[in-house]
N, C-alpha and C positions, 0 to 999 in steps of 0.2 A: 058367518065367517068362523073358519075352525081356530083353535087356540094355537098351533102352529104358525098360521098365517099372523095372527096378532103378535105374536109375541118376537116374529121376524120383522113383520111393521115399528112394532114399539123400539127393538132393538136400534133400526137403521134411525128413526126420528131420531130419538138421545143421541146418535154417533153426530147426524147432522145439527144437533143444535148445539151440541159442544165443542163442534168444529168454528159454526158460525157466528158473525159480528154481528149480535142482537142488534146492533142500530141500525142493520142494512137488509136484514134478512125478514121475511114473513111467512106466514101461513102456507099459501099458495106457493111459494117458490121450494118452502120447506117438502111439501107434497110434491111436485115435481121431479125435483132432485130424488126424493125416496121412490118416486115411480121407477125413475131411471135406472136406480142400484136396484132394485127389484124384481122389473120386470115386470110389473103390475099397475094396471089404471087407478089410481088409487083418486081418480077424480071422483069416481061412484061415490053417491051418497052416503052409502053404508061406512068406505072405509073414509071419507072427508069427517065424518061424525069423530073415526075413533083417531084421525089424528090428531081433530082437533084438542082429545080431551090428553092426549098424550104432550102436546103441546103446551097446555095449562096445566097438566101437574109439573112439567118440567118449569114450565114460567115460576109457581108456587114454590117450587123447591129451591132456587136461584135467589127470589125472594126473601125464602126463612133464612137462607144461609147468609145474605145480606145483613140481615137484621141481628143475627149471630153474630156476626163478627163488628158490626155497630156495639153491643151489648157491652161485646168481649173488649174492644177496647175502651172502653169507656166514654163513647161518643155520645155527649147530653146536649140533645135538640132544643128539649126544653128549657132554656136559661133565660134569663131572665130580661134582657136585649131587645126579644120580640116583641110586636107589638100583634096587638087581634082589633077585630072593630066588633060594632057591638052584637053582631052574630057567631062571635068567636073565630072567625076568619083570619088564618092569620097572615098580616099585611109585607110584602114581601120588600116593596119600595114606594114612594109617592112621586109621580112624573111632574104632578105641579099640585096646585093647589085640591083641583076638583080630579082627579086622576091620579090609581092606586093598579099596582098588581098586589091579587093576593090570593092565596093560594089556598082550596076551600074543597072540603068533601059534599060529593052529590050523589047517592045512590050507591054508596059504595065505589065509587071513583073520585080521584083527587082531579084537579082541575086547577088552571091557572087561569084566572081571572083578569082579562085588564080590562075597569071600565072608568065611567063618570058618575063623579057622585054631585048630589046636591047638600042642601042642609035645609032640613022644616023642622021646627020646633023642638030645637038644639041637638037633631040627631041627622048624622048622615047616614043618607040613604043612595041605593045605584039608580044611575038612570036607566034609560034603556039602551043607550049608549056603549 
């Protein structure tokens, strides 16, 4: 794919995802649309590769900017209110006694957790539940 063609793709994506309500919008619909303005099948695997990656540095850049402006106002997550169990997870609510959401990194992805826990030998542990 010539750099012309890229850089007309990478334009039209950022016009679309700046446009669009990230809670309603994905991948797929994103490619679409940009086929549309196009004029181009951009289902090919070649250009679904480089929208995707267009897509993830825009996701990343939305991100840092988040987190900039967390920073800039003085928004501290860490106070001291929270609670963690004992794999540093930290517990978001307790639905009852044996049952916890809480909200826990896995592979580099954050995760909401809700399960059952037990207790053996003064520790709580998840079921499988």
């Amino acid at each position: 794919m010539d750099s012309e063609t890229r850089e007309k793709i990478k334009k039209t994506v950022r016009e679309l995802l700046e446009e669009a309500d990230m809670n309603e919008m994905t991948e797929y619909k994103i490619r679409q649309l940009a086929s549309k303005r196009l004029e181009l099948d951009l289902s090919e695997s070649k250009y679904k590769a480089y929208v995707r990656h267009v897509v993830n540095a825009f996701l990343e850049e939305q991100k840092a900017k988040e987190e900039e402006e967390e920073e800039a106002a003085g928004d501290d997550n860490n106070n001291n209110n929270n609670e963690f169990d004992d794999d540093g997870d930290l517990i978001i609510c307790r639905l009852s006694d044996k049952r916890r959401v809480t909200l826990q990194d896995f592979r580099g992805k954050t995760l909401i957790s809700i399960r059952e826990y037990y207790k053996k030998d003064g520790k709580e542990l998840p079921s499988s539940k």
